[in-house]
C-alpha positions, 0 to 999 in steps of 0.5 A, spaced: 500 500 500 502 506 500 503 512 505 495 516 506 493 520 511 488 520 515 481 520 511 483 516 506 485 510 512 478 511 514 475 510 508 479 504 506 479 501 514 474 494 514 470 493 519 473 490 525 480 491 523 485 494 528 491 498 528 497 498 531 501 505 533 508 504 532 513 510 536 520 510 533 525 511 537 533 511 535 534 504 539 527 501 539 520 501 537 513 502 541 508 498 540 500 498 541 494 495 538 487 498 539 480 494 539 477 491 534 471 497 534 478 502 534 475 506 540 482 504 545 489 503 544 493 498 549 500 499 550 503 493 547 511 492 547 518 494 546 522 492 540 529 492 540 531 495 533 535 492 529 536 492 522 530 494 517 529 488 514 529 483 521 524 490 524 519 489 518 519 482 519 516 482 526 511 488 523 509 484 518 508 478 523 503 482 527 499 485 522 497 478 520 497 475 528 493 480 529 488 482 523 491 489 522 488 494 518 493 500 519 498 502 522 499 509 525 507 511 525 509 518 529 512 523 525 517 526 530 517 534 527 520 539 531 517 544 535 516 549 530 512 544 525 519 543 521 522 537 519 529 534 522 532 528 521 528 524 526 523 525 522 526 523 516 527 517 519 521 516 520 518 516 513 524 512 510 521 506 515 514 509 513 517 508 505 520 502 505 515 498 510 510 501 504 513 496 499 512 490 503 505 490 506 498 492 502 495 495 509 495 503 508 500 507 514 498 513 516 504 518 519 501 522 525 505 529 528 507 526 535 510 532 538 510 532 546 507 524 545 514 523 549 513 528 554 506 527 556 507 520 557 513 522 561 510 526 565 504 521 567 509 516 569 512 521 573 506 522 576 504 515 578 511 516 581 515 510 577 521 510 578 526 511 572 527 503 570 520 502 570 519 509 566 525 507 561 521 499 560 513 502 558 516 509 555 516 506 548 510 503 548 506 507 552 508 513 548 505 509 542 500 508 545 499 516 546 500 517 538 495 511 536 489 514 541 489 521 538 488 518 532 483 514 534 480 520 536 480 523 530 477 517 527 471 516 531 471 524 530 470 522 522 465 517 523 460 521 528 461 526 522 
């Protein structure tokens, strides 16, 4: 499939088909899953990254485990809207993942995402090891939620 935006997955989204959220960070990638009615999106795992080909292969299979119908990538732009180089690492993964699956990726602003799942932790008192396991895939999770809500926006509309 190809890179679309956000409408455009919703018109190509089946029913009961998940999306999975994924956070890529230097060193690893955040992974979370929403329900099959894609209201609520679950911090799922933490994968170490690797080379492309052994990351995408672990996507691929979940997209088949787990009957995936989209995936929603965090776009890493800085905080004036511009694009560094995290960000083009992003789309290069969204590309090349692109040329090896038919399900549509969506590449959604994740700024801040990082720091507000921070601060929530902070806040629930985690100490720095548990904030260093969960911040990656909560952080995902943080990204995949806003766009379910703006999904769920685009169907009430």
């Amino acid at each position: 499939m190809s890179i679309v935006s956000l409408g455009q997955l919703h018109a190509l989204l089946e029913p009961g088909a998940r999306l999975l959220g994924l956070d890529l960070g230097e060193k690893t990638i955040g992974m979370a899953l929403s329900d099959t009615l894609r209201f609520v999106a679950s911090p799922m795992d933490t994968m170490r990254r690797g080379k492309f080909t052994a990351d995408a292969n672990a996507i691929l299979t979940l997209i088949e485990e787990h009957g995936i119908g989209g995936i929603i990538i965090g776009l890493p732009l800085n905080m004036d809207g511009t694009s560094g180089a995290a960000a083009q690492s992003a789309r290069a993964f969204a590309s090349n993942l692109a040329k090896l699956s038919d399900v549509p990726i969506v590449l959604v602003d994740e700024r801040l995402s990082t720091a507000a799942v921070t601060r929530t932790l902070l806040e629930a008192d985690a100490s720095r090891k548990r904030r260093g396991q969960v911040v990656d895939k909560m952080a995902a999770a943080y990204i995949l939620q806003g766009a379910l809500d703006q999904l769920r926006t685009m169907r009430n509309a």
